[in-house]
SEKOL-507369 format. One record per residue: x, y, z of N, C-alpha, C in turn; residue in three letters. Coordinates in steps of 0.2 Angstrom, whole numbers, plus 2048, in hexadecimal, padded with zeros to 3 digits. Last residue first. Example, Ala and Ser with C-alpha at 12.3 -4.5 7.8 and 13.67 -1.06 7.14 Angstrom:
% residues 2
8407F58238447FB824840800827SER8427E482783E7EA8278427F0827ALA
This chain:
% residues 116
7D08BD82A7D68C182D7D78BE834UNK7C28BA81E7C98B58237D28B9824UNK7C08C18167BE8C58197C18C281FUNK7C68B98087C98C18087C88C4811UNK7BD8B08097C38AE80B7C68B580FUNK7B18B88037B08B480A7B68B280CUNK7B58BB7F87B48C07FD7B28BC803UNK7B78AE7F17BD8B27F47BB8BA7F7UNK7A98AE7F17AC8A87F47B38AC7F5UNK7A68B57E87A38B57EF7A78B07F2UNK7AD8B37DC7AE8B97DE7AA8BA7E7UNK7A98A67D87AE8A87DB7B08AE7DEUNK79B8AC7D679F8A77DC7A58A77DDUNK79E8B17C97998B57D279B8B27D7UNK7A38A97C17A78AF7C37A58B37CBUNK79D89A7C679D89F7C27A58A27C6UNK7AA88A7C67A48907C97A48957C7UNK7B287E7C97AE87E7C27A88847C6UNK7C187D7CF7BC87D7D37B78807CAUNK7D18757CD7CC87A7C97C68787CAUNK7D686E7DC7D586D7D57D38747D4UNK7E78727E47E18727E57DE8717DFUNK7F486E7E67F086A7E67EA86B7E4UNK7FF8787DB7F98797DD7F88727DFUNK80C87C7D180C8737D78068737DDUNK8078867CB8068847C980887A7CCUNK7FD8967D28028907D58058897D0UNK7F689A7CC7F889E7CE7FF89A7CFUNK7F38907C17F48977C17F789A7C4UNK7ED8877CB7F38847C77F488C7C6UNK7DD88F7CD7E588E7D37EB88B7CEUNK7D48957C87D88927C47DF8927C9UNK7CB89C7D17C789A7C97CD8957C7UNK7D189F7DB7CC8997DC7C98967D5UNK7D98A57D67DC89F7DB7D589B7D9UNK7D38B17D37D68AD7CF7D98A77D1UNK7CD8B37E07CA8B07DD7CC8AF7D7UNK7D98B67E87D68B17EB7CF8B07E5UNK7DB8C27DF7E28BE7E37DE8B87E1UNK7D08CA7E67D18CA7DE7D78C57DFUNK7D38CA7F57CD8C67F07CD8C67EAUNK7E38CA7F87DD8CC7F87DA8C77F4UNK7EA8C08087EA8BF7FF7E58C47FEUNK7ED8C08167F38BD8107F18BF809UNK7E28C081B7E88C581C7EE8C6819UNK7DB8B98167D98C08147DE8C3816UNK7E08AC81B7E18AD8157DF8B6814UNK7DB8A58297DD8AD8277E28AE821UNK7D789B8297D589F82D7D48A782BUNK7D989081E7D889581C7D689C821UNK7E688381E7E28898237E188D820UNK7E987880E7EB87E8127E5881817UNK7E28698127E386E80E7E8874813UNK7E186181D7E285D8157E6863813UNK7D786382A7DD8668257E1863822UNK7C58688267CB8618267D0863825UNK7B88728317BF87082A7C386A82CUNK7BA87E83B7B787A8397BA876834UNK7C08868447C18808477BE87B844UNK7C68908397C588F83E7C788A840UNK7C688782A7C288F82B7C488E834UNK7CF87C81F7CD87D8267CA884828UNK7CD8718117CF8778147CC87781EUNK7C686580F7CC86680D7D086B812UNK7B786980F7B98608117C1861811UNK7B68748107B98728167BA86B817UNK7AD8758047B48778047BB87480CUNK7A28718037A686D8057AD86E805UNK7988797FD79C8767F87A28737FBUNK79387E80C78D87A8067938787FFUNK7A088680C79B88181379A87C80DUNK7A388F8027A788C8077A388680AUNK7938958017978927FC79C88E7FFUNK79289D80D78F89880B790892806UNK79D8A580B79E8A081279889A80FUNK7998AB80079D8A87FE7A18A2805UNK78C8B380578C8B08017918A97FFUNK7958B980D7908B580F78E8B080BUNK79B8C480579E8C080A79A8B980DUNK7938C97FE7958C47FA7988BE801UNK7818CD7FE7868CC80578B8C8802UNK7798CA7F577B8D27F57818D37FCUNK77A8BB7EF7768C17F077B8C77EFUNK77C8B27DE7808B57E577D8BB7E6UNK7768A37D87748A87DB7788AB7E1UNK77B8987D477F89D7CE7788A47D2UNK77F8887D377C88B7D77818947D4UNK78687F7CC77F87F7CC77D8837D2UNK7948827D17928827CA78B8837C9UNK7988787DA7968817DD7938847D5UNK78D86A7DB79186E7DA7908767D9UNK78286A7EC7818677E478786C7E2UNK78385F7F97838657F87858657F0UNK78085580277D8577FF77E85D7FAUNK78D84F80978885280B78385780AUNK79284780079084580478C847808UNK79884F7F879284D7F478E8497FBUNK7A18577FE79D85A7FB7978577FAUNK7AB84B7FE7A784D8037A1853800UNK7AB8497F17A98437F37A88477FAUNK7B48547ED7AC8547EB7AB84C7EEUNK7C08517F87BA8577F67B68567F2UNK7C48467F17C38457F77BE84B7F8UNK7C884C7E57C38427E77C18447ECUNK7D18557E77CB8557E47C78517E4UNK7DB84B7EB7D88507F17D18537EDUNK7E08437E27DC8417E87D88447EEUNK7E484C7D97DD8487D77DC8467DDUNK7EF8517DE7EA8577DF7E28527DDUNK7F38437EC7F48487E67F084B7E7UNK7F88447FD7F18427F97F58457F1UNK80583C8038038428017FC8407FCUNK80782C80880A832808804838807UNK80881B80580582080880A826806UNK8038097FA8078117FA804816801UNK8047FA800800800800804806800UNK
């Protein structure tokens, strides 16, 4: 039995398998972002399973990097070309390319942006 490091397939298996497990339908089919983006994009975080990987707090699995306080580190324009296309930013990224509009992405890194 091989062990070590997840690859980026294996962490993306692992994330929408959690995702799916608790119900929550890709961030792609859901394409309503109110007037609160911050809110909007904690919602999208939770409900898209982002914490099956990542950590907010106390919440989350750490797989992934801690996202507690990323807004102190990255602004939200930063954090949403990340989110539309991480190899890009980074190109030995684990993270996969997340399939979501521009509005989502754009709430979803105002919800990190506001993690200080």
């Amino acid at each position: 039995m091989r062990t070590g490091r997840l690859g980026a397939a294996g962490i993306a298996a692992v994330a929408l398998a959690l995702s799916w497990s608790i119900g929550a339908a890709p961030i792609a089919a859901q394409s309503k972002i109110g007037a609160d983006p911050v809110r909007e994009g904690q919602r999208l975080f939770t409900e898209q399973g982002c914490y099956g990987c990542h950590t907010v707090g106390k919440m989350g699995t750490p797989i992934a990097p801690d996202l507690s306080k990323v807004g102190a580190k990255h602004s939200a324009a930063y954090l949403t070309q990340w989110l539309k296309d991480p190899s890009s930013q980074r190109p030995t990224a684990h993270m996969p390319k997340l399939q979501m509009s521009d509005a989502e992405a754009k709430a979803l890194a105002a919800f990190l942006a506001s993690l200080r």
